[in-house]
C-alpha positions as CSV (number, residue, x, y, z in Angstrom):
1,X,48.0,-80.7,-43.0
2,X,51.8,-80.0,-42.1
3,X,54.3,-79.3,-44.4
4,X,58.1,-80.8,-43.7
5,X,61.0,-79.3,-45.6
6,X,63.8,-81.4,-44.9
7,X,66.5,-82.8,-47.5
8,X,67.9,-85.7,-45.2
9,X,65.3,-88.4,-46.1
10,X,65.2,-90.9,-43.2
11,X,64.5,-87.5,-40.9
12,X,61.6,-86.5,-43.3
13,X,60.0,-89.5,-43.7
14,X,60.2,-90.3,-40.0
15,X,58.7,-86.9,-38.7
16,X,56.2,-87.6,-41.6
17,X,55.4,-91.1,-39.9
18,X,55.2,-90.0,-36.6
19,X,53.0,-87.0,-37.4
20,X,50.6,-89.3,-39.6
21,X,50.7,-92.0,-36.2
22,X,49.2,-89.2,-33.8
23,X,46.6,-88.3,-36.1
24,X,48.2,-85.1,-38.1
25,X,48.5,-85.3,-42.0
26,X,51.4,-84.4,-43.1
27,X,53.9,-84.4,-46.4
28,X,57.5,-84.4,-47.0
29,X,59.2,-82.2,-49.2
30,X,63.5,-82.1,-50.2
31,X,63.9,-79.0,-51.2
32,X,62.1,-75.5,-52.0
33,X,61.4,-76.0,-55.2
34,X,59.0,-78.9,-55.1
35,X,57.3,-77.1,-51.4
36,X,56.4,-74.3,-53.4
37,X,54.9,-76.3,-56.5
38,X,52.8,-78.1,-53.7
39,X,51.8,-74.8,-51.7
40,X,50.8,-73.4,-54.8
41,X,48.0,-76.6,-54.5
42,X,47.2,-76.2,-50.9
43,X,48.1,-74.5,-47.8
44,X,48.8,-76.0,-45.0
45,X,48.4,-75.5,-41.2
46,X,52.1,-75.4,-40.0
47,X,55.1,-75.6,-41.7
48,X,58.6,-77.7,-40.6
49,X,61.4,-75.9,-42.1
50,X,64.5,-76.9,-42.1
51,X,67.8,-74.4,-42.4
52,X,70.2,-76.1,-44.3
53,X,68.7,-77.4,-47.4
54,X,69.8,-77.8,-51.4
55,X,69.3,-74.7,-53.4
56,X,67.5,-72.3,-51.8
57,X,68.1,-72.6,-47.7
58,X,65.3,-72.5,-45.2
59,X,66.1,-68.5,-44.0
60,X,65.7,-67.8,-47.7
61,X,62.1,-69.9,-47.7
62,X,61.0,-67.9,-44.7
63,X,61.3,-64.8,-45.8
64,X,59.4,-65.3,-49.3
65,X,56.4,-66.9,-47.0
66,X,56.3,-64.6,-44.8
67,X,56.7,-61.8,-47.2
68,X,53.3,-63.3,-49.5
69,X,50.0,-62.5,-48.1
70,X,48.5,-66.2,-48.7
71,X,50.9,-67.6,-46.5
72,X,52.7,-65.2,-43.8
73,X,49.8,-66.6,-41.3
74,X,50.9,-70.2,-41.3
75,X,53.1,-70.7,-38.3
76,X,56.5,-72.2,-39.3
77,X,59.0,-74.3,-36.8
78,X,62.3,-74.1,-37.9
79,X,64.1,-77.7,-37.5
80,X,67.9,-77.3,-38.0
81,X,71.6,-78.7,-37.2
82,X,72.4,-74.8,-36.7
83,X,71.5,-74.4,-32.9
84,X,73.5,-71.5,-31.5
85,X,71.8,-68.5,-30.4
86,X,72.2,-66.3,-32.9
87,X,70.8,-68.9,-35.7
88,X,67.2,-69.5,-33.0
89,X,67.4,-65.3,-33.1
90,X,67.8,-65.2,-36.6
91,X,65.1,-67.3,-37.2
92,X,62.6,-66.0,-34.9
93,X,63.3,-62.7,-35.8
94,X,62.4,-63.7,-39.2
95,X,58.8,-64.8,-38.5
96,X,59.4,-68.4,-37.3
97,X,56.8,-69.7,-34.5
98,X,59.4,-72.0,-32.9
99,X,63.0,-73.7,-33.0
100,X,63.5,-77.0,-32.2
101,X,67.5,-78.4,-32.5
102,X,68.4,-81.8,-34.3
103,X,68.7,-84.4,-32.7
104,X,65.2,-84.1,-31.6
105,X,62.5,-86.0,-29.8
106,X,59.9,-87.0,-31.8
107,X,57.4,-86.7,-29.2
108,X,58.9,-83.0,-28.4
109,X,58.8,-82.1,-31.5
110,X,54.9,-83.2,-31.6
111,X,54.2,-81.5,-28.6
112,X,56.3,-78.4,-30.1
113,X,53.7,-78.6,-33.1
114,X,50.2,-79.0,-30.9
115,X,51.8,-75.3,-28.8
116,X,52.0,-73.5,-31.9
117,X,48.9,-74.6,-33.0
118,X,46.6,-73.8,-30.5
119,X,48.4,-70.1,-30.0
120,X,47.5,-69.6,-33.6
121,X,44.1,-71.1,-32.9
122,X,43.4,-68.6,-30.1
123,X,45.0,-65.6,-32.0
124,X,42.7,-66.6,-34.8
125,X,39.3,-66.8,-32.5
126,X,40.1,-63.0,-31.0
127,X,40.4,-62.0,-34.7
128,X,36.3,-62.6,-34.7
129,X,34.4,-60.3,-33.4
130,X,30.7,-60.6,-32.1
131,X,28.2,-58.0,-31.2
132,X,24.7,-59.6,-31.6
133,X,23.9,-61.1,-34.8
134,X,26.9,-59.2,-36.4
135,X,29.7,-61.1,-37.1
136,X,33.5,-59.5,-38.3
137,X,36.2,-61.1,-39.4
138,X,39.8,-59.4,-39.1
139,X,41.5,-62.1,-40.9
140,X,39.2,-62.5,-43.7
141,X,37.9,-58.3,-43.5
142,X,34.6,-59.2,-43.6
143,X,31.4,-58.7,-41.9
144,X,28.0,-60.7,-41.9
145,X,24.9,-60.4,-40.1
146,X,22.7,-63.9,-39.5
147,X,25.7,-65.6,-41.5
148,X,25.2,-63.3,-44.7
149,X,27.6,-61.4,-45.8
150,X,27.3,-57.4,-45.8
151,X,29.4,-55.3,-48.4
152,X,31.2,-52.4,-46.1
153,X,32.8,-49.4,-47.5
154,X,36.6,-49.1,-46.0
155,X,35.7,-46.2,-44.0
156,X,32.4,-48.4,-42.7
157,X,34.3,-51.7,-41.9
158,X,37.0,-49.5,-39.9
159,X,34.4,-47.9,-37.7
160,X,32.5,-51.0,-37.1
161,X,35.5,-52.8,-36.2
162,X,37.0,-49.8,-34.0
163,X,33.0,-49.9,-31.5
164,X,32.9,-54.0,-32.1
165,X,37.2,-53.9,-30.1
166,X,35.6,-51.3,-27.5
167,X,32.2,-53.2,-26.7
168,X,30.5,-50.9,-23.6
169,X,33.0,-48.3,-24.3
170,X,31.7,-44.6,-25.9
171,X,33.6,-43.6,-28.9
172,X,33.7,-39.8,-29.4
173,X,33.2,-38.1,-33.0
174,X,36.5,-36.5,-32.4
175,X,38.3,-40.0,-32.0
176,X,36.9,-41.6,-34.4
177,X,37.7,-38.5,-37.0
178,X,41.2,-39.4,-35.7
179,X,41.8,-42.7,-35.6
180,X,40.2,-43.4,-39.3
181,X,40.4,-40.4,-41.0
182,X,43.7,-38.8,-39.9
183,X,44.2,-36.4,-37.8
184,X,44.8,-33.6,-40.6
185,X,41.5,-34.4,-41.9
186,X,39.5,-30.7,-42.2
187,X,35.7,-32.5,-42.6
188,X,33.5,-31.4,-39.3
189,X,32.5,-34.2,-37.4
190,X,29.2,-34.4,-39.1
191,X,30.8,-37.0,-41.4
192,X,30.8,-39.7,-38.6
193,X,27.3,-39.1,-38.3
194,X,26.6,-40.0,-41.8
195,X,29.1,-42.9,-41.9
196,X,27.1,-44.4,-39.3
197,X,23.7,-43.7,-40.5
198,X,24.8,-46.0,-44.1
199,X,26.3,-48.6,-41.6
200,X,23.5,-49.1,-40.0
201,X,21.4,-48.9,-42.8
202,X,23.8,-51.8,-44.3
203,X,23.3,-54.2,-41.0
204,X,19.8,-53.7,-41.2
205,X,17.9,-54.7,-37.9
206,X,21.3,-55.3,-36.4
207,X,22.1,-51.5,-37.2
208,X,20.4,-51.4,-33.5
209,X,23.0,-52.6,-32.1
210,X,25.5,-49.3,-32.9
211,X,24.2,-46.8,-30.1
212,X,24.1,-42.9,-30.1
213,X,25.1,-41.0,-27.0
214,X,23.6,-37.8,-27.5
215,X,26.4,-35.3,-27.5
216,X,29.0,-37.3,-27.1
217,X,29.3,-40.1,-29.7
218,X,28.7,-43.8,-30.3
219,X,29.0,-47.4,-29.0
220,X,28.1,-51.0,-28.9
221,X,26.7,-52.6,-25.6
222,X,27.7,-55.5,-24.4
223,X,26.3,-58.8,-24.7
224,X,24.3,-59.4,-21.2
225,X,26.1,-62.4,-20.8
226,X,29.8,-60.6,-21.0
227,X,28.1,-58.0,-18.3
């Protein structure tokens, strides 16, 4: 689903039309009062936002999405009159994906829409992380094994996540004391031993996947087809 904020009518309902023609759904919206009422009902994929609307302008609308965790993920395109440099700054500075300037093509601003997209898409797909049957989730902070989910303290789901990003790499006790405990924490490194001890205990059979390196620390191997 794409959301279009736009106040000028004949623009929203044609950039509604066209989207709808090459297989997107999408809905139009005049202002940011009735967006919100609808994104409080669903979220969608990508959001068109125009700059200059009624009421509360689209720089204004930006900011409150991006600044709400339930929706400073969807990519927005700002779609504006305003098309000096400083306004496309502005607005990318602000969070916005892309900036296309009115008058537009509608079969730019289409193929604007499909770029966005499929970056999100792949930033999304290196946000998953796979080592075996163990599955994590950045995005959504969680972690399943065989598609079930497994509860993880904080301390657990950080060190998991820190061996799953270095796959074939040996994490030291010492760096791992660092990077999730802080490096003015006074515990001996004993306590990454017993962190990982509960972890695997908590990914059952796929605990075997976390492997010691006596003396030195810990790791996940990779995948023999990655190799």
């Amino acid at each position: 689903m794409i959301f279009c904020v736009e106040d000028d009518r004949n623009i929203r309902e044609l950039v509604v039309y066209t989207l709808s023609s090459t297989g997107m759904e999408a809905e139009g919206f005049e202002d940011g009062e009735v967006f919100f009422k609808a994104l409080a009902e669903r979220l969608p994929e990508l959001i068109l936002l125009d700059i200059m609307l009624p009421g509360e302008d689209g720089m204004a609308i930006l900011k409150k999405l991006k600044n709400n965790k339930k929706t400073k993920d969807i990519p927005v395109i700002m779609v504006t009159a305003k098309g000096t440099e400083y306004d496309k700054v502005s607005g990318l500075d602000a969070g916005a994906d892309d900036y296309v300037t009115k008058p537009f093509g509608m079969m730019e601003l289409v193929s604007r829409i499909k770029a966005v997209l499929r970056r999100t898409k792949k930033k999304e797909e290196i946000e998953v992380l796979k080592a075996g049957p163990i599955v994590l989730n950045e995005k959504k902070h969680e972690v399943l094994v065989d598609g079930a989910h497994v509860s993880l303290t904080l301390k657990e789901y950080e060190m998991l996540k820190r061996l799953m990003h270095n796959k074939g790499i040996v994490l030291t006790r010492d760096r791992l004391l660092e990077e999730i405990w802080g490096y003015d924490f006074d515990g001996e490194t004993r306590t990454v031993d017993v962190h990982i001890r509960t972890l695997r205990q908590k990914l059952g059979k796929a605990g075997e996947e976390i492997e010691t390196v006596r003396g030195v620390g810990y790791r996940i191997t990779e995948d023999q087809e990655e190799v």
